[in-house]
ChimeraX commands (.cxc) that place a marker at each C-alpha (Angstrom):
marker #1 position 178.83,164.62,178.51 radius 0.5
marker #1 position 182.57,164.22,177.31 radius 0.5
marker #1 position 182.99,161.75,180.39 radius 0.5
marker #1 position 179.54,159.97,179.61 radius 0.5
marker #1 position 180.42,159.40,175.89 radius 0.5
marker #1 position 184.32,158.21,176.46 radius 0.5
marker #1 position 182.53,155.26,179.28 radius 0.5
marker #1 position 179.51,154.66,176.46 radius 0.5
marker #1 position 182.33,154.57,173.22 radius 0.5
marker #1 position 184.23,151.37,174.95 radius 0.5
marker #1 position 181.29,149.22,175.01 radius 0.5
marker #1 position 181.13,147.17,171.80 radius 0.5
marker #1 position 177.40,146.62,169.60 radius 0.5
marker #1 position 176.28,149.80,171.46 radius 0.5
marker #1 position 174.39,152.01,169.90 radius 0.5
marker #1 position 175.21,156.06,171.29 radius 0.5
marker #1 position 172.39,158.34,171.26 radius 0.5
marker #1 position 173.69,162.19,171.84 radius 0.5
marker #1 position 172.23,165.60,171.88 radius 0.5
marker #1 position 172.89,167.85,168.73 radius 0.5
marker #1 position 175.60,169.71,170.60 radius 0.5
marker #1 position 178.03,166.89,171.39 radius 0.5
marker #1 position 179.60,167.19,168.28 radius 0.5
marker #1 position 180.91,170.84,169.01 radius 0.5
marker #1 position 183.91,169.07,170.95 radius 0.5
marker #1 position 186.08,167.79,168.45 radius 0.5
marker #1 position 187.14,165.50,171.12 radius 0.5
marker #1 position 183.74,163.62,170.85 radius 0.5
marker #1 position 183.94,163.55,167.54 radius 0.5
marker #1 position 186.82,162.11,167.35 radius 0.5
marker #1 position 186.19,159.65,169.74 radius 0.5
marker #1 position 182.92,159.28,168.20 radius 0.5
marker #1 position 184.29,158.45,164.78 radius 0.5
marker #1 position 187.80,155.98,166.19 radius 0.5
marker #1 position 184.76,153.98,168.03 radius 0.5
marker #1 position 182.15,153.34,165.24 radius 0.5
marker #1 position 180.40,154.93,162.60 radius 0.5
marker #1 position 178.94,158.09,163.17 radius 0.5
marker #1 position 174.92,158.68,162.00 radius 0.5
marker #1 position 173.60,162.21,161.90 radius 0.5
marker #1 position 169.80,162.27,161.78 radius 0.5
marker #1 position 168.82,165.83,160.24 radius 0.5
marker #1 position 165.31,166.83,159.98 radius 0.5
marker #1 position 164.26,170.72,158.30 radius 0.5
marker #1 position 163.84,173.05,161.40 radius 0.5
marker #1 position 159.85,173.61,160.73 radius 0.5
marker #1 position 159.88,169.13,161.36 radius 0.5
marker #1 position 161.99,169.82,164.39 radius 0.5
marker #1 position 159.85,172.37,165.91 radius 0.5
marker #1 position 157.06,170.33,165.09 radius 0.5
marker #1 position 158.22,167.38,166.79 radius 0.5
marker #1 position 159.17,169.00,170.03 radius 0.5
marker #1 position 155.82,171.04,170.06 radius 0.5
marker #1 position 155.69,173.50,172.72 radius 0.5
marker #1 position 158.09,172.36,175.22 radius 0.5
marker #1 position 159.42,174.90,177.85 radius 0.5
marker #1 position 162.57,172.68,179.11 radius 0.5
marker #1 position 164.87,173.56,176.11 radius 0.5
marker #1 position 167.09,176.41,177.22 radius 0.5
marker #1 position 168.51,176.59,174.21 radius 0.5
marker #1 position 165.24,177.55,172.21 radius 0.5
marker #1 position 164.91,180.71,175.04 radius 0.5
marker #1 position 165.50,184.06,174.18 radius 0.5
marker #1 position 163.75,184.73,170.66 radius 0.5
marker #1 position 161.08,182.32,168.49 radius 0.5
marker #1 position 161.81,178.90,168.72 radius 0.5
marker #1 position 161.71,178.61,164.56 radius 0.5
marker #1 position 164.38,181.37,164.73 radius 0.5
marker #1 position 166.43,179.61,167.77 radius 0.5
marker #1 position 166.56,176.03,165.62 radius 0.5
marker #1 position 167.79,177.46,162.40 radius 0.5
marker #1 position 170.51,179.39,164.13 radius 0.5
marker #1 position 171.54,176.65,166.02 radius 0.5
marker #1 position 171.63,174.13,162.68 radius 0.5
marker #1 position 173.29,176.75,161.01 radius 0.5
marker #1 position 176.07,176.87,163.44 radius 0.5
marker #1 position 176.34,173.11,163.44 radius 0.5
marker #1 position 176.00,172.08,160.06 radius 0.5
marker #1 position 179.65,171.96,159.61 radius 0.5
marker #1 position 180.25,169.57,162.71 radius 0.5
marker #1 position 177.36,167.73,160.97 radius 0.5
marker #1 position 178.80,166.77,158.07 radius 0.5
marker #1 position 181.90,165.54,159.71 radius 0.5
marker #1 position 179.37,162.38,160.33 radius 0.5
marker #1 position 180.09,159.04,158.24 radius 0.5
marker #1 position 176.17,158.56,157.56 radius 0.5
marker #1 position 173.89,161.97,156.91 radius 0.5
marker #1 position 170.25,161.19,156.57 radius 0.5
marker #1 position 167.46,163.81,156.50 radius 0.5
marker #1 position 164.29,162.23,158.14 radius 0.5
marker #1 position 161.86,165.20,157.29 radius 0.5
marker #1 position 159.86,163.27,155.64 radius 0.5
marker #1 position 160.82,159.56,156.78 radius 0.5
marker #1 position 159.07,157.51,159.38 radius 0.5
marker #1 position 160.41,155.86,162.36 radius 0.5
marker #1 position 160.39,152.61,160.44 radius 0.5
marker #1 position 162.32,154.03,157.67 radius 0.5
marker #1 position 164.58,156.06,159.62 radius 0.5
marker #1 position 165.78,152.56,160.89 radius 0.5
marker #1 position 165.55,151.23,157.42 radius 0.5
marker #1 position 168.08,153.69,155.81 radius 0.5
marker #1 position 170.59,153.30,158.61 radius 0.5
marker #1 position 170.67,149.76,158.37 radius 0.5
marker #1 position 171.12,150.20,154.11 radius 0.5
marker #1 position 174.07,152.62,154.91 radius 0.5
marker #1 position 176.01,151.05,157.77 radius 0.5
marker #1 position 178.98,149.03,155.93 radius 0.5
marker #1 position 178.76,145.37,156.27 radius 0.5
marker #1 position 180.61,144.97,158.94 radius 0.5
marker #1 position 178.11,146.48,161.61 radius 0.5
marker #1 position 174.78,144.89,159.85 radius 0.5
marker #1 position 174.31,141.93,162.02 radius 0.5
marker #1 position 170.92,139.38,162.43 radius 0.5
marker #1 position 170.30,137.73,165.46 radius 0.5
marker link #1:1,2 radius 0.2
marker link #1:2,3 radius 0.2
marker link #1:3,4 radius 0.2
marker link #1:4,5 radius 0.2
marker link #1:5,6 radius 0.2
marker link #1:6,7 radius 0.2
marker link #1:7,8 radius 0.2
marker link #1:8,9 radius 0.2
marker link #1:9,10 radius 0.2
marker link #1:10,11 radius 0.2
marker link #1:11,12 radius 0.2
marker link #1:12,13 radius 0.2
marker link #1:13,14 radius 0.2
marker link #1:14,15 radius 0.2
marker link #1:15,16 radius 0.2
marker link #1:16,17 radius 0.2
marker link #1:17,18 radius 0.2
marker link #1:18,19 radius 0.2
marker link #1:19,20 radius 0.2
marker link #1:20,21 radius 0.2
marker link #1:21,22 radius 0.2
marker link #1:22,23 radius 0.2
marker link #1:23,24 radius 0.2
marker link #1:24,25 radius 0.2
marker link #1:25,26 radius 0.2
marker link #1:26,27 radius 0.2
marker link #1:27,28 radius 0.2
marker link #1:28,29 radius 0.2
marker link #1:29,30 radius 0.2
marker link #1:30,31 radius 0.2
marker link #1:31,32 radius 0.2
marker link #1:32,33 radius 0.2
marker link #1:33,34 radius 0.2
marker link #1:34,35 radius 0.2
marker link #1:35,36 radius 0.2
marker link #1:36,37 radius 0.2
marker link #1:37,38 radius 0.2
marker link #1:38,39 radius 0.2
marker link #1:39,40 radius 0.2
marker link #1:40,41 radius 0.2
marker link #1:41,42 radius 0.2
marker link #1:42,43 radius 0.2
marker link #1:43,44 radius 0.2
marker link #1:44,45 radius 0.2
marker link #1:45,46 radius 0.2
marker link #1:46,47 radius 0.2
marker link #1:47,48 radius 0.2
marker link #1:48,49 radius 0.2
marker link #1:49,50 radius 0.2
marker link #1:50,51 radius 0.2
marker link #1:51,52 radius 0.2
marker link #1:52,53 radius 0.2
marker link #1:53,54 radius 0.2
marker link #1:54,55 radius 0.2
marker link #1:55,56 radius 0.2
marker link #1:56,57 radius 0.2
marker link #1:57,58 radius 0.2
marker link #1:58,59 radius 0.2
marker link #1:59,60 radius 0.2
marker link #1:60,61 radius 0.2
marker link #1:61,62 radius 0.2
marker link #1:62,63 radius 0.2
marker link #1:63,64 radius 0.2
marker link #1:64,65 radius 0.2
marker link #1:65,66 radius 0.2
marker link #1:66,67 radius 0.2
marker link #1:67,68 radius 0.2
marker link #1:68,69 radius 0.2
marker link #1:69,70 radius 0.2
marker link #1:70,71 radius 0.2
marker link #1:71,72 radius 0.2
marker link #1:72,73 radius 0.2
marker link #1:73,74 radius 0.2
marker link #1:74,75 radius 0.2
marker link #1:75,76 radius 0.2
marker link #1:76,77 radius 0.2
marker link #1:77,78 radius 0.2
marker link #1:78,79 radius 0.2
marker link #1:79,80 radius 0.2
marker link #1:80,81 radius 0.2
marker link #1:81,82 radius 0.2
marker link #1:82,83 radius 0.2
marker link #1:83,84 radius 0.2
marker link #1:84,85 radius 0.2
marker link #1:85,86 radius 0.2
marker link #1:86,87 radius 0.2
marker link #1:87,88 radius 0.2
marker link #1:88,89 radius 0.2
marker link #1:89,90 radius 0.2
marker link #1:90,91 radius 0.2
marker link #1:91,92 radius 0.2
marker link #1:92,93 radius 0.2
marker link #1:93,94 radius 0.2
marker link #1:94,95 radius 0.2
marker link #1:95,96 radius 0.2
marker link #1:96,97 radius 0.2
marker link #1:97,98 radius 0.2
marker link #1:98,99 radius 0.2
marker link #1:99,100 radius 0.2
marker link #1:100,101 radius 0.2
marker link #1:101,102 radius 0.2
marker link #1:102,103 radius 0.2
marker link #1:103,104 radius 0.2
marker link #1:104,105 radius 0.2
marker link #1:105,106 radius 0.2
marker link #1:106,107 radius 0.2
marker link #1:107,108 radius 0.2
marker link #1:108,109 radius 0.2
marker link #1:109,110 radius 0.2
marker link #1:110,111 radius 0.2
marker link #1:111,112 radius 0.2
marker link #1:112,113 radius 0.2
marker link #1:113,114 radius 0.2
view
């Protein structure tokens, strides 16, 4: 992951989509934040559940309830969270507007139009 996300970080107008847990490494943060802006995308654990519905490849929702498993796991991570330059909670946001409030927050240098 740490190898996969140094390679990814040197390409320019790339956009970087990790896994919550990459931000655990304060290395990828790091490298994360030197290379661009960083975007957290949040959602309330009940949304995330719901959007992964009952999926059986996510080891790291084994071993108790899934609600249970998700709240732990944001709890544990909210502080390497808010290290990001650009929070946004999409509980209750579309795909559309997801994009929509990135593209609002992002400073001026990285909104572009082809």
């Amino acid at each position: 992951e740490k190898e996969t996300l140094s390679d990814a970080a040197r390409q320019k107008g790339t956009v970087i989509s990790c896994g919550g847990g990459i931000v655990l490494d304060p290395d990828n943060m790091s490298r994360m934040k030197e290379t661009g802006i960083c975007v957290c995308l949040s959602a309330s654990p009940r949304e995330i559940l719901k959007r992964i519905g009952a999926t059986t490849h996510r080891p790291l929702l084994h071993g108790g309830e899934p609600l249970d498993r998700i709240q732990s796991l944001l709890s544990t991570r909210d502080p390497f969270y808010r290290l990001a330059d650009i929070l946004i909670d999409t509980t209750q946001l579309s795909i559309e507007e997801i994009a929509a409030t990135i593209h609002q927050k992002l400073p001026p240098a990285y909104n572009y139009k082809k």
